[in-house]
C-alpha positions as CSV (number, residue, x, y, z in Angstrom):
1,X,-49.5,28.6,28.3
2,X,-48.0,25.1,28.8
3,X,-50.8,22.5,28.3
4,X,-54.5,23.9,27.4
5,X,-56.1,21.1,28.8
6,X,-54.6,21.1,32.0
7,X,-54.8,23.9,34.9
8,X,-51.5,25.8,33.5
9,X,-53.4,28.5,31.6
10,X,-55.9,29.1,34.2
11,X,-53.6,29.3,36.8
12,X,-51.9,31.7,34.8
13,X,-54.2,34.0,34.3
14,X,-55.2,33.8,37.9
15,X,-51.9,34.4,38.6
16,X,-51.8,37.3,36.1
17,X,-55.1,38.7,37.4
18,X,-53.8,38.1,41.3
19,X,-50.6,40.4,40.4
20,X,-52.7,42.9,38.1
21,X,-50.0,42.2,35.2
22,X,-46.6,43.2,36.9
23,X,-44.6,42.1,39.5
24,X,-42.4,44.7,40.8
25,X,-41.3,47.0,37.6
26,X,-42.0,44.1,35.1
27,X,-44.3,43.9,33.1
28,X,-45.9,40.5,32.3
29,X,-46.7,39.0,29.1
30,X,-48.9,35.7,28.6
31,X,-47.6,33.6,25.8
32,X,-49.7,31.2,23.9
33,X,-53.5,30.9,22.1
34,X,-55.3,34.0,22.6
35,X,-58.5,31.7,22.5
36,X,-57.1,29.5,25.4
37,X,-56.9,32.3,27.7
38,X,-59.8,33.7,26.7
39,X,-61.4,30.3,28.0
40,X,-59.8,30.2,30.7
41,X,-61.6,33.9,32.2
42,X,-58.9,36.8,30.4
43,X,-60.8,39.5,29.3
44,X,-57.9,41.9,27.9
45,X,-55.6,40.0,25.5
46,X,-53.6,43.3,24.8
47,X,-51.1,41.3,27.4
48,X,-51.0,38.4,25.0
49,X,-48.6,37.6,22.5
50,X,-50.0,34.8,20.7
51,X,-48.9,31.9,19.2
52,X,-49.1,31.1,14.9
53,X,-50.5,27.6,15.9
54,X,-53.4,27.4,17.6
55,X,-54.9,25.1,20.1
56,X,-58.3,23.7,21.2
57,X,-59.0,23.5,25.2
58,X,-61.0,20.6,26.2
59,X,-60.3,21.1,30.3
60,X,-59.0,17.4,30.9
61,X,-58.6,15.6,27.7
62,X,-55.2,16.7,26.0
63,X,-54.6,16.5,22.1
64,X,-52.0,15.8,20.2
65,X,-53.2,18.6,17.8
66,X,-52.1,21.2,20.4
67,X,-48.4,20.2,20.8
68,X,-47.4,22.8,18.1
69,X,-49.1,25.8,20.2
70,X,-47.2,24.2,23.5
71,X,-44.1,24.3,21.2
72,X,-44.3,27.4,19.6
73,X,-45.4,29.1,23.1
74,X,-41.9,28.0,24.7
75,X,-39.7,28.8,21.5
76,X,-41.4,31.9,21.7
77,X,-40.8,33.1,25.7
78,X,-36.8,31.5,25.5
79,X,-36.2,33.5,22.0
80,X,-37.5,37.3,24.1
81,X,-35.7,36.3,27.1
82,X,-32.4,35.7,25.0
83,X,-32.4,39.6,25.3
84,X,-33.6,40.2,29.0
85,X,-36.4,39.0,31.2
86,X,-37.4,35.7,32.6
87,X,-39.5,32.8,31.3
88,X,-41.6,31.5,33.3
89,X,-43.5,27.9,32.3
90,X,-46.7,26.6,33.4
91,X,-46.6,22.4,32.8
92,X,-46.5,20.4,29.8
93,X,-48.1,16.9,28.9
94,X,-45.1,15.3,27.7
95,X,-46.7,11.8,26.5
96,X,-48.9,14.6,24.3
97,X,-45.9,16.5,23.1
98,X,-44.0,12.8,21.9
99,X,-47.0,11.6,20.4
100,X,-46.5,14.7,17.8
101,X,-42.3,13.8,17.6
102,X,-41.0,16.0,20.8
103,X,-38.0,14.6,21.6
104,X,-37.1,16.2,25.0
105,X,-37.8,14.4,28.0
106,X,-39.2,17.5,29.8
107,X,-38.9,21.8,29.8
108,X,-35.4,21.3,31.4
109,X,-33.7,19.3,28.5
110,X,-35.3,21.4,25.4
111,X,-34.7,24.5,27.3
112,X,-30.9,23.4,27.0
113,X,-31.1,22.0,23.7
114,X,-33.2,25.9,22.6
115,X,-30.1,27.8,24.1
116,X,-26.9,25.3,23.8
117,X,-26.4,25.2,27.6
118,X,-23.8,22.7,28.2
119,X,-25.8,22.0,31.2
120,X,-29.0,22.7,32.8
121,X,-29.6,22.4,36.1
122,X,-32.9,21.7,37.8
123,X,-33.7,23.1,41.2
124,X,-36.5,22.8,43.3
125,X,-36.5,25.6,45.8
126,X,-38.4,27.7,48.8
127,X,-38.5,28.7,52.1
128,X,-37.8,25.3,53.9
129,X,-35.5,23.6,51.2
130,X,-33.9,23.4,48.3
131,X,-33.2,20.4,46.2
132,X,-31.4,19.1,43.1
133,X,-31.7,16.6,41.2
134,X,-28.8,15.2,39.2
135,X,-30.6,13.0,36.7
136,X,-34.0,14.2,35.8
137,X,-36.7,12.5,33.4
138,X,-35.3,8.8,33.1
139,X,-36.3,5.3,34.3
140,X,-34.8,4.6,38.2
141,X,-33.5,1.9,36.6
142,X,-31.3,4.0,34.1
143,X,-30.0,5.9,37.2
144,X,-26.7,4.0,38.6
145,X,-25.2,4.3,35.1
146,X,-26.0,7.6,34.4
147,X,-24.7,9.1,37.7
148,X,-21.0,10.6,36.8
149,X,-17.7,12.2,39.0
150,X,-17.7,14.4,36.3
151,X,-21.5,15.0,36.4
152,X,-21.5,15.8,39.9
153,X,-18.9,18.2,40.2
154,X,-20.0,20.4,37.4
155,X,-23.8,20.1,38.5
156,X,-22.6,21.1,41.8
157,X,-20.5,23.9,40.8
158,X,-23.2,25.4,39.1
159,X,-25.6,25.0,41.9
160,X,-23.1,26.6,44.0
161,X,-22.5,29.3,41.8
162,X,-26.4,30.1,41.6
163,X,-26.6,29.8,45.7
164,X,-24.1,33.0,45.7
165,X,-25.0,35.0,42.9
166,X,-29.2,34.0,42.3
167,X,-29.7,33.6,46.2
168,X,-27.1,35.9,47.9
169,X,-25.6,33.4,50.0
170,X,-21.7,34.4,50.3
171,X,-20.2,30.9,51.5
172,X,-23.2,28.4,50.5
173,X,-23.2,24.5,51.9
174,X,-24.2,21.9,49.5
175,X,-24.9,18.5,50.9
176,X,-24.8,15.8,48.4
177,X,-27.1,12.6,49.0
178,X,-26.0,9.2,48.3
179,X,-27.4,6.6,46.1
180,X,-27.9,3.7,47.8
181,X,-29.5,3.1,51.7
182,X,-27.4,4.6,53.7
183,X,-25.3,5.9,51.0
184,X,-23.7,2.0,50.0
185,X,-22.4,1.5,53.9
186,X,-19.0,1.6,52.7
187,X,-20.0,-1.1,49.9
188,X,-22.0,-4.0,51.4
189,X,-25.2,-1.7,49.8
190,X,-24.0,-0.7,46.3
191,X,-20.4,0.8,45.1
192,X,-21.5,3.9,43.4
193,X,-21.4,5.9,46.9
194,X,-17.6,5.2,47.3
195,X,-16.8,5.0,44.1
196,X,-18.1,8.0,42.2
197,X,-19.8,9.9,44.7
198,X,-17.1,10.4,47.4
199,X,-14.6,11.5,45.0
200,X,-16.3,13.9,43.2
201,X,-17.2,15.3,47.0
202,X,-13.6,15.8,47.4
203,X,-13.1,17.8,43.9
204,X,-15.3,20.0,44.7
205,X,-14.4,20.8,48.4
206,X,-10.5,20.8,46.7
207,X,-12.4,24.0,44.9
208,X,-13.1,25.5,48.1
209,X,-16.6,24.6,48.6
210,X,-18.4,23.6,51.5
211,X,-19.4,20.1,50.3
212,X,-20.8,16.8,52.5
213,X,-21.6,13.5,51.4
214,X,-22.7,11.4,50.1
215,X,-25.0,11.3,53.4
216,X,-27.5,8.9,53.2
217,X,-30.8,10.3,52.0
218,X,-33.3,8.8,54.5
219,X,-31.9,11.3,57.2
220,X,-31.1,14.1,55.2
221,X,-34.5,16.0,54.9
222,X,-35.5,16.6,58.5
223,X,-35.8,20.0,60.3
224,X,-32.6,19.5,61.8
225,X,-30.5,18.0,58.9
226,X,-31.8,20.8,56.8
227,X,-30.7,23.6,58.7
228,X,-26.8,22.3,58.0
229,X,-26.8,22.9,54.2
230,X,-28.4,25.3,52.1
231,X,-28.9,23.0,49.1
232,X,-29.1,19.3,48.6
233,X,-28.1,17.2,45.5
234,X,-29.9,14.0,44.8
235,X,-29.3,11.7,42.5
236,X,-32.7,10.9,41.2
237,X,-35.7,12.9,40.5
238,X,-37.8,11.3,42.9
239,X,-35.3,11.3,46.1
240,X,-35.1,15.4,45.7
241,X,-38.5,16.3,44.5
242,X,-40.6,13.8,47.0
243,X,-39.0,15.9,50.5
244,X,-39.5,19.4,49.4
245,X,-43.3,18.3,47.8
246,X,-43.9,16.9,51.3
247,X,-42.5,20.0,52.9
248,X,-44.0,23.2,50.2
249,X,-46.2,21.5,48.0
250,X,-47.8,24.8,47.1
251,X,-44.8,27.3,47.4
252,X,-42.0,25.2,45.7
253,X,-40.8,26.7,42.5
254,X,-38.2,24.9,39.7
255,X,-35.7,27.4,38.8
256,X,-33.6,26.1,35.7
257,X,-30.0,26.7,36.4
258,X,-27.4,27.3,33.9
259,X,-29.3,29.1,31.4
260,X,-28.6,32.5,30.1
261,X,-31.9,34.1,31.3
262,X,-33.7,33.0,34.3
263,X,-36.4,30.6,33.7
264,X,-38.9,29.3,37.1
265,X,-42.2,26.8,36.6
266,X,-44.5,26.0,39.6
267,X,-43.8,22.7,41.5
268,X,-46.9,21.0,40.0
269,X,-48.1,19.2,37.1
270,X,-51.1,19.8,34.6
271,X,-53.5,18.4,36.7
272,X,-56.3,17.0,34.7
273,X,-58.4,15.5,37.5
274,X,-59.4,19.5,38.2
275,X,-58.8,21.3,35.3
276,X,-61.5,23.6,34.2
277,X,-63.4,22.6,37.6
278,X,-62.1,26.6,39.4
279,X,-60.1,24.2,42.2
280,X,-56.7,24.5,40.9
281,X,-54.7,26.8,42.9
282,X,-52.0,29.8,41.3
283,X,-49.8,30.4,44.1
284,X,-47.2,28.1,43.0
285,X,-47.4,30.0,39.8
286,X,-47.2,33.1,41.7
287,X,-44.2,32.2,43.7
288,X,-42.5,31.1,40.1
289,X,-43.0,35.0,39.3
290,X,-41.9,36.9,42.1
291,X,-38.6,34.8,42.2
292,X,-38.2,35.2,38.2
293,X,-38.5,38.7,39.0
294,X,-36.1,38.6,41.8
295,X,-33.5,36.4,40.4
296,X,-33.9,39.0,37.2
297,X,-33.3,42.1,39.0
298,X,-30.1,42.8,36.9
299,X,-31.7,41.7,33.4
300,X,-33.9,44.5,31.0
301,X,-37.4,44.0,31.2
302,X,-39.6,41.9,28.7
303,X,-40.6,45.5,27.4
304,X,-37.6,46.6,26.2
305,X,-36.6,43.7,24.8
306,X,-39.2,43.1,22.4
């Protein structure tokens, strides 16, 4: 359902409606207040498993009251895929959520904290580009300190790992951007490029891998740069999410990596400005569904795990 103010719930009943309730052999199930997608133009709620807590839609003006509904909704979709299938979210409010105690900074950090990953890895992915961000929801100025060797090679093993067994890429490229302009120019610009970066490069090529970097980020997003990696990992959210929003702002889906059940989200947020208006657009939505389905091809459906 995600938030019931924003556009999440219409677009996901338009996106249910636009794939007449299956994509491929699965089944889909909305999650969340009957009432809200009621509101939001569902006429059959036999697809619908509700949550306990309900929630009001105001199009535009969240409420704190709803933040159980949001809550329960997620709990809800990662406790059915625990045994098969794929979650897919539509966006939060996550000043609302705090407001009533939440204390994840986004759908990627309580999806880990739900399932006990000991990491989960955000990627932003289509057609043109894929991108990682190593640190996620915290202030740019939080960044330098939070950026790890150890970080960095196990966030890039397991993006490597989901490039060959998610995306069927048998020998994937991962290019890793540096911090600083032009990734610290061997110190003058900052020492975490040389110090942390590099050497975490060079664990994980001494795994095998076919790893660049750090390459500085302000050339490392254009049509030519991108055909030489098949993944890129930033170090902050705004350096990976800004290129491939430029490049697919409606066809980029967030796939949650290191999770045990596939989990996707569209690559927009709740949208108030046009909420309830009939402007806001499902085909990111619809994107995040056909690759859940695809990266779920090996998983039971929803169906039989309920």
């Amino acid at each position: 359902m995600g938030e019931p103010a924003g556009i999440g719930p219409e677009v996901a009943v338009a996106a249910f409606q636009t794939l007449n309730g299956v994509v491929g052999a699965r089944p889909l199930r909305l999650i969340g207040d009957p009432d809200v997608f009621r509101a939001c133009g569902l006429g059959d709620m036999s697809a619908v498993i509700a949550t306990a807590a309900r929630a009001r839609r105001t199009p535009g003006k969240p409420e704190a009251g709803n933040a159980a509904a949001v809550i329960e909704a997620i709990e809800t979709g990662v406790a059915l895929a625990q045994g098969g299938g794929a979650v897919v979210t539509a966006p939060i409010n996550k000043a609302v959520l705090m407001q009533a105690g939440f204390r994840h900074p986004g759908h990627t950090e309580f999806l880990q904290a739900l399932t006990g990953a000991p990491r989960a890895v955000m990627m932003l992915a289509s057609e043109m580009l894929r991108v990682v961000p190593l640190t996620i929801h915290m202030p740019v100025a939080d960044v330098p300190r939070a950026i790890t060797q150890e970080g960095i090679v196990e966030t890039g093993r397991i993006v490597l790992a989901a490039l060959t067994r998610d995306f069927g890429i048998a020998a994937p490229r991962l290019a890793v951007a540096g911090l600083n302009p032009h990734a610290g120019e061997d110190g003058v610009l900052g020492r975490e490029d040389g110090a942390v970066i590099a050497p975490a490069v060079a664990a994980l090529r001494a795994d095998g891998h076919a790893v660049t970097g750090p390459l500085s980020a302000d050339t490392l997003f254009h049509e030519e740069a991108r055909a030489r990696y098949d993944a890129a990992l930033c170090m902050y959210h705004d350096q990976a999410l800004i290129p491939i929003k430029t490049l697919a702002f409606e066809r980029a889906v967030n796939v949650t990596l290191g999770l045990p059940f596939v989990r996707t989200s569209p690559d927009h947020g709740t949208a108030f400005d046009i909420a309830g208006t009939g402007r806001a657009d499902p085909s990111s939505l619809v994107a995040a569904l056909q690759l859940a389905a695809r990266l779920a091809t090996t998983a039971p459906t929803l169906a039989s795990a309920k």
